[in-house]
N, C-alpha and C positions, 0 to 999 in steps of 0.2 A: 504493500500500500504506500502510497506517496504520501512525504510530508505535508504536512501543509504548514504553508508558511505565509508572515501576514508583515508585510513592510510598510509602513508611516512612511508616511513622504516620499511615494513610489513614484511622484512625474516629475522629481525635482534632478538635483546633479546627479547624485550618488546611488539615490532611487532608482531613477530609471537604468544606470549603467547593471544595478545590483537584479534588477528584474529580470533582463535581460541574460543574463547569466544564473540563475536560479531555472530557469523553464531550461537554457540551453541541457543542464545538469538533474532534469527532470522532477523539479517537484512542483508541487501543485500551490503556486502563488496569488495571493490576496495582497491586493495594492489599497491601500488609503492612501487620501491627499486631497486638498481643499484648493490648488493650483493657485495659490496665493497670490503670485506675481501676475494673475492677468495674463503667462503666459505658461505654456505647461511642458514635457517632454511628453509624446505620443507613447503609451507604455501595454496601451489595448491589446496588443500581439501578445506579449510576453507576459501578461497577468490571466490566470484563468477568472478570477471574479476582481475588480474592479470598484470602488464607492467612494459618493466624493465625500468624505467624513470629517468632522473637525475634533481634535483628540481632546478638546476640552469638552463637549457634550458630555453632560452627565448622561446619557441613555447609552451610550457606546456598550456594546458586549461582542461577544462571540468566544470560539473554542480555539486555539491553534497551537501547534506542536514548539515554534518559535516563533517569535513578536524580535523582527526587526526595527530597532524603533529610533528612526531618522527627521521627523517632524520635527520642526521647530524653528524659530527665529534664530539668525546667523550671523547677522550683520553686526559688528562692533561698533561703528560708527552712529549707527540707527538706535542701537542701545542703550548709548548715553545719551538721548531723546527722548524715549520712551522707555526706561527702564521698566514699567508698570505691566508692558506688552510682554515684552520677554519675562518676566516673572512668571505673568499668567498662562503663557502656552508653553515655556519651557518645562515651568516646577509645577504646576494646577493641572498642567496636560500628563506631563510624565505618572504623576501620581494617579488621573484617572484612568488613565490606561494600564497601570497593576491591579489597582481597584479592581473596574469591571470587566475583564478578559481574563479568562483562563488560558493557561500557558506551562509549557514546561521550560523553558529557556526564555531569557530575555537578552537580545544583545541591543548594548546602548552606543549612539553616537557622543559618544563623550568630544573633547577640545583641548587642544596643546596650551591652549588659553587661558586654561586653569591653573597653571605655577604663578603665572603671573599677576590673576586674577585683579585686573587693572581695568573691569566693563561691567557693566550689568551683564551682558552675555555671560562672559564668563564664570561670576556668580551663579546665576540661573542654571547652567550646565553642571557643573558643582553640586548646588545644591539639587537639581534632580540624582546624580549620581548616589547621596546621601540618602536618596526617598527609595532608590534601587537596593541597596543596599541592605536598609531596613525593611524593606517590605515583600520583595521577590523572595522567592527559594533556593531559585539556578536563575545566575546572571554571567554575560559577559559585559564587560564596559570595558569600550575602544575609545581611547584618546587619540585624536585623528590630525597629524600635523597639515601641513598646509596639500591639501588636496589640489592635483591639478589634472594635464590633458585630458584627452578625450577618448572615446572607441567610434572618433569619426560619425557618431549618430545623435549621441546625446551632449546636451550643453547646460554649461552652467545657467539660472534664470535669474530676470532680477538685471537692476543697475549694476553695472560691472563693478568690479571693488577688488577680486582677487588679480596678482600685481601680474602671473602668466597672460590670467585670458586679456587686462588691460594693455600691453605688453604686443601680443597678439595682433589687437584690433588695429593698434597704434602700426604694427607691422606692415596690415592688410591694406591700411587706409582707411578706418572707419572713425579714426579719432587721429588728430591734427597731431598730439605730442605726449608725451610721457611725465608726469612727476611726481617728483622724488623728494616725500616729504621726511627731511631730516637729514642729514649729511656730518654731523658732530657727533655720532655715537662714537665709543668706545669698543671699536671694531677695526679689524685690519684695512678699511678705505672708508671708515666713518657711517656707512650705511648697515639698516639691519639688519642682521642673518634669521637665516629661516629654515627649517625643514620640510624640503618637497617631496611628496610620493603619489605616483602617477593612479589614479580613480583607477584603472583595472586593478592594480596591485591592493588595494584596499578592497576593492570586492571580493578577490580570492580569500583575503583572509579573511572574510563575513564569513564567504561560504565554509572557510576550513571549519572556523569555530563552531556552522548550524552540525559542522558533519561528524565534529568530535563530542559537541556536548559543552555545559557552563564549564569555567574554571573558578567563580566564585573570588577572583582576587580581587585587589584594590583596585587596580584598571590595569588595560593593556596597552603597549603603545604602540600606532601605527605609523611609520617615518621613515627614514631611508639611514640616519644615524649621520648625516653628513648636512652640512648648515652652509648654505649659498646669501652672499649678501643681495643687496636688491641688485645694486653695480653690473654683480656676478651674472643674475638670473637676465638681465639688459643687455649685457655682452652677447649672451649664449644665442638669446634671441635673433641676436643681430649676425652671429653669426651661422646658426643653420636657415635661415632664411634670406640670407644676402640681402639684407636691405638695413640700411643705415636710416635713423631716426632722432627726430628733435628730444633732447630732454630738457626739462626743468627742473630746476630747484627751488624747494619750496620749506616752510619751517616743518617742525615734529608735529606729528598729529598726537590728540588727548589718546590712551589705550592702549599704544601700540607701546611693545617691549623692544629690550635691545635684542637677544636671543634668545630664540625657542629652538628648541632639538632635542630628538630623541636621543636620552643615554642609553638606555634599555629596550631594545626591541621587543616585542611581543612573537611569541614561537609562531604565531600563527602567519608573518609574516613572510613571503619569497618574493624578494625585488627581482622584477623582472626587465625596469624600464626607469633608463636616465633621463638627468635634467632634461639633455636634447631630445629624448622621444618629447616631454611634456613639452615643450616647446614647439617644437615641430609641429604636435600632432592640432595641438589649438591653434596657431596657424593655419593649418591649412582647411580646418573647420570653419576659420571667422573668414573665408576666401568663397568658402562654399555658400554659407550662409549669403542670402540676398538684405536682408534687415539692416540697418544703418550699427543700431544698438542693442544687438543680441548677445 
């Protein structure tokens, strides 16, 4: 009999790549998502049942073998705005979705953002992690560093904000220039380091952990162990894409850390794909794509 497995936030980045790859590996997947952004990833193929649901409804229920559970607000800059929002669908959703769903595994989209815990995001991520902890039976919780390219189908949604796909678009032509807020860190060329791991590589470890079972730790980390400054990831850009582009320089934004990177991998982890696939691959996505600001 086929799992059945039920993903939160199945037509977003991560979502739809992770759908996608669940049906490939045959189980039997249930997609939620409220397509928030007004724009959505098409995930209809690769879900067997589909519902547009918002995980904070108190009437939510159902059965399933593992609760992928990837919904939520992500935005850092949008957090320290609305911290109230991210409270309520982060920590209010997380919690009602142990509440009324039975389940025997939970894996959580945790955030690298949590050491530094410098946003309402990353609070809100955190403290759902705390409600996991206390309240599930079998959990995994994935701290997830800075997600990037593509599988050439699905794309990030939303005002762009992550520095590859802006990076990218700036490449393709779809945005005039590039900037670069901060240049004074306490890094080897001043800008701040990051840990990149390419969205395929992050779905296989979903899949490894539905296919091994909870590990019940504190969390896991998903990342590549290797920290690229912005400079770095601007360079690489420019050079698998042979195209040279305007940058700016701009002050530090509120939120943002000097570096985040994983010391510890999570076992469930097999890199499969460099900076320059991430690079490349979103590239050549934001070329395909017709949309000005996709």
């Amino acid at each position: 009999m086929k799992k059945n497995i039920l993903v939160t936030g199945a037509t977003g980045y991560i979502g739809s790549h992770l759908c996608k790859l669940l049906k490939e590996n045959n189980y039997h997947v249930t997609g939620w998502d409220i397509n928030f952004h007004t724009e959505f990833n098409n995930v209809s193929q690769f879900c067997d049942e589909f519902y547009k649901i918002d995980i904070t409804d108190p009437s939510i229920t159902g059965s399933y073998d593992t609760i992928v559970h990837l919904a939520g607000r992500s935005t850092v800059a949008d957090s320290l705005i609305t911290p109230s929002e991210y409270y309520r669908v982060n920590v209010f959703g997380t919690l009602n979705v142990i509440e009324n769903i039975n389940f025997n595994h939970i894996i959580f989209a945790g955030t690298s953002s949590a050491w530094a815990m410098a946003s309402p995001y990353a609070i809100s991520k955190v403290a759902a992690e705390d409600i996991i902890r206390e309240k599930a039976k079998n959990w995994t919780i994935f701290r997830f560093f800075n997600v990037s390219g593509t599988d050439g189908i699905h794309k990030q949604l939303g005002k762009p904000t992550h520095l590859i796909r802006v990076a990218a678009m700036v490449a393709a032509g779809k945005l005039n220039e590039f900037t670069i807020y901060g240049t004074d860190y306490e890094t080897r060329d001043g800008t701040c380091i990051r840990d990149y791991v390419h969205v395929s590589d992050v779905c296989n470890a979903i899949l490894s952990s539905i296919k091994s079972g909870p590990l019940n730790t504190k969390y896991e980390c998903i990342g590549s162990k290797k920290g690229f400054t912005v400079l770095e990831v601007i360079e690489t850009m420019k050079k698998v894409t042979g195209i040279d582009f305007k940058i700016i320089y701009g002050n530090r934004r509120d939120g943002d850390s000097i570096v985040n990177k994983v010391d510890k991998l999570s076992t469930h982890v097999k890199l499969t794909k460099t900076i320059e696939d991430m690079c490349l691959d979103q590239y050549v996505l934001e070329k395909k794509l017709k949309d000005k600001f996709v």
